[in-house]
N, C-alpha and C positions, 0 to 999 in steps of 0.2 A: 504493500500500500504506500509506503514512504518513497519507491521510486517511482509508483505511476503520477502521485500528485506533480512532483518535479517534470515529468515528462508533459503531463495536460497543463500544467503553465506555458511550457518552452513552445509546445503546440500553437496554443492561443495566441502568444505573442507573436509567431511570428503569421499567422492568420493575419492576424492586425496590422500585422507590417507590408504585409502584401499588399491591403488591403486600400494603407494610404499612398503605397506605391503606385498601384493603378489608379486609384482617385488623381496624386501627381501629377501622372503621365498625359491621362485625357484631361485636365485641366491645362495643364501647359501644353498640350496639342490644341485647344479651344483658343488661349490667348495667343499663340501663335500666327493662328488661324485669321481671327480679327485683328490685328497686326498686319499680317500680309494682304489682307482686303484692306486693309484704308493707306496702306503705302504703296500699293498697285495704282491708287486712284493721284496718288501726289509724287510718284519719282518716273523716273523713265525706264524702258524695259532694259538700258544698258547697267544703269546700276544695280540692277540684281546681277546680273550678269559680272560685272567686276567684282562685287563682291562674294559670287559664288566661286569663280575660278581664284579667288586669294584662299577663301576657307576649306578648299580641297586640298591645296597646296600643304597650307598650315594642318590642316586635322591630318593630313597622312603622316607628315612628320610627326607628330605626335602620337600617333598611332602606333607607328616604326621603332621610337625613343621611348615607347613604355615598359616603367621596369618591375609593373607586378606591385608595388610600393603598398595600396591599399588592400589589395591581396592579399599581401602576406602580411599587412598587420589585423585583419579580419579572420585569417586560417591561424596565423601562430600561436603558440601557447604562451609565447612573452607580450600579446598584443595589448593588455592593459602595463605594460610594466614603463614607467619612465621612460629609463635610457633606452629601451625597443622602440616609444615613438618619439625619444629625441632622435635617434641616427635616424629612424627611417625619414624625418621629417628634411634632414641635414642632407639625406638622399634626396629628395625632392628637390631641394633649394640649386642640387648643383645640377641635376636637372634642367630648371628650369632656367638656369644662366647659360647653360648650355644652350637650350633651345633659344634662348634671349639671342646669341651670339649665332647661330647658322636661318634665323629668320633675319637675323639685317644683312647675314652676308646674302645671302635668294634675293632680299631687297636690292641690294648694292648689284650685282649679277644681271638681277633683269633691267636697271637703270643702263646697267654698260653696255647690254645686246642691244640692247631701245634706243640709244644712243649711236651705236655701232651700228645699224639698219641691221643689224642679226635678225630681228624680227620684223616680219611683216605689218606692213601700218595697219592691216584688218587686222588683227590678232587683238584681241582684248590685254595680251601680255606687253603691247604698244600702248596703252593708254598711259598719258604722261602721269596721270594719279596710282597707276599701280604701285609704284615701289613705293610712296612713302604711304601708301593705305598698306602696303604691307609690311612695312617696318613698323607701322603703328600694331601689329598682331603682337609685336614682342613686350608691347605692354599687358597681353591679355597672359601671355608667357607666365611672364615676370609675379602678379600677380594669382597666377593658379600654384605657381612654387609658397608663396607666402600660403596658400591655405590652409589650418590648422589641421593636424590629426584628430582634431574632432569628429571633422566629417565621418571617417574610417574607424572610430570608435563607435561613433554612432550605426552606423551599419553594423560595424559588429554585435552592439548591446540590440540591436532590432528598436532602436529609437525611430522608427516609420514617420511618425507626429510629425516630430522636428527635423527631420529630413525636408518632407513634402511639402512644411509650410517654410523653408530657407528655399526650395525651389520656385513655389508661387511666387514666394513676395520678389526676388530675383529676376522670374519672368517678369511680374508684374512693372518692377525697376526698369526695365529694359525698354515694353512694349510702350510707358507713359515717356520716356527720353527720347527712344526713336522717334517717335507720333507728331510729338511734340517739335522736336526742331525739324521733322521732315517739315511740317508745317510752316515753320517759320523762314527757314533755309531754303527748302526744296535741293538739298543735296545732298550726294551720296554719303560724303561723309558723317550724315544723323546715323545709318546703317553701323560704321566705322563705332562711332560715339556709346551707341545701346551696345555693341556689343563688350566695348569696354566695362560699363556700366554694370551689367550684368557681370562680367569677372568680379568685380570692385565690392559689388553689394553681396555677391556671393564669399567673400574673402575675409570681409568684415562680420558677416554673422556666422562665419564658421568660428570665429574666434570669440567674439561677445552673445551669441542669442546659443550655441547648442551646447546641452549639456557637456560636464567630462572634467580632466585634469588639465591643465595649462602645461607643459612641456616647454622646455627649454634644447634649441638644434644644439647634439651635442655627436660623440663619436665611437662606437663601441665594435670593439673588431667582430667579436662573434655573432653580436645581431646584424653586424653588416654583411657578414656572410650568408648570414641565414634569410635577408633581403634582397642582396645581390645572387643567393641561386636560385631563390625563388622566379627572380626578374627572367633569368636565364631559361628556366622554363617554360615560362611566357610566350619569350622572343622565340622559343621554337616552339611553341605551339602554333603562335602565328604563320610562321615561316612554311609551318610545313600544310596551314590552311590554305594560302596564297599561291602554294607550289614553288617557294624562292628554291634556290639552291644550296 
């Protein structure tokens, strides 16, 4: 009897967690939704268009650079422990300096071809705004390394709640900045702007609005092993989705 009670909590909770998961998910599909319906009706059909060919660019790099980080502090059995989310947190940070530093060089790169006529003036990778809307990603970088391990504790603990509403109000941040200065501007850059926004808002309440311990980046050989082969099995799981070699 003493271990089925423990099991029908761990159950329910994560029921629960599911449960604000999906609510989440279709609410920020919904504000998305009405977002792209009143910014169709105020931007031109090119700036989606630039800013879809920058967030391809950037999301697969990121995609490629991921090292399993909140993974392995949600599987491991050090995942509540300090120094497990100070290194992992100090993994993150160098991360995301990293990614800070190969998004301005892509920037600087496609300035040079653009420059160079390497690229064809129909190419959306020719428009004189691409490089520096895409140097502006390495502020969204820079910012998602600052995230706290909150976030990933919270996932761990099945904190659903505070997840789902750090995700609302985040969309919700985003959808009222873009709207707004599309409105005012009518330039692509409002797109640029929300999407920072939403890093920002998201970055600040991982750290002051969800539950947990406050960690300090700090550096521990053995948990970094035990994060860096986690990462490692990651990068070849993906690799081998992909079919890389």
């Amino acid at each position: 009897m003493t271990d089925a009670a423990p099991t029908r909590g761990l159950g329910g909770r994560m029921v629960k967690a599911a449960l604000w998961l999906v609510g989440s998910n279709v609410s920020s599909q919904a504000l998305r939704l009405i977002s792209s319906l009143v910014l169709t009706r105020l931007l031109m059909p090119d700036a989606f268009g630039l800013l879809a060919a920058m967030s391809t660019l950037y999301f697969g790099l990121v995609m490629f650079s991921d090292m399993g980080i909140w993974q392995s502090v949600v599987k491991s059995e050090n995942g509540n422990e300090p120094r497990f989310l100070g290194t992992a947190w100090t993994a993150q940070l160098i991360r995301a300096l990293i990614l800070v530093l190969l998004v301005c060089l892509m920037a600087a790169g496609v300035f040079f071809l653009s420059q160079s006529r390497w690229i064809q003036a129909s190419s959306v990778y020719a428009d004189p705004r691409m490089p520096w809307m895409m140097a502006s990603f390495s502020v969204c970088a820079l910012l998602q390394g600052l995230e706290s391990m909150k976030l990933a504790t919270a996932q761990r603990n099945l904190h659903g709640a505070y997840l789902a509403r750090l995700e609302l109000l985040s969309q919700l941040a985003t959808m009222v900045t873009t709207i707004g200065l599309t409105w005012w501007t009518r330039s692509v850059w409002s797109l640029m702007a929300g999407t920072i926004v939403y890093s920002l808002v998201r970055t600040w309440m991982s750290h002051f609005y969800l539950p947990g311990q406050h960690v300090r980046p700090c550096w521990d050989k053995v948990h970094a092993r035990e994060i860096i082969g986690f990462g490692k099995w990651i990068d070849s799981s993906v690799s081998k989705t992909v079919n890389l070699p």
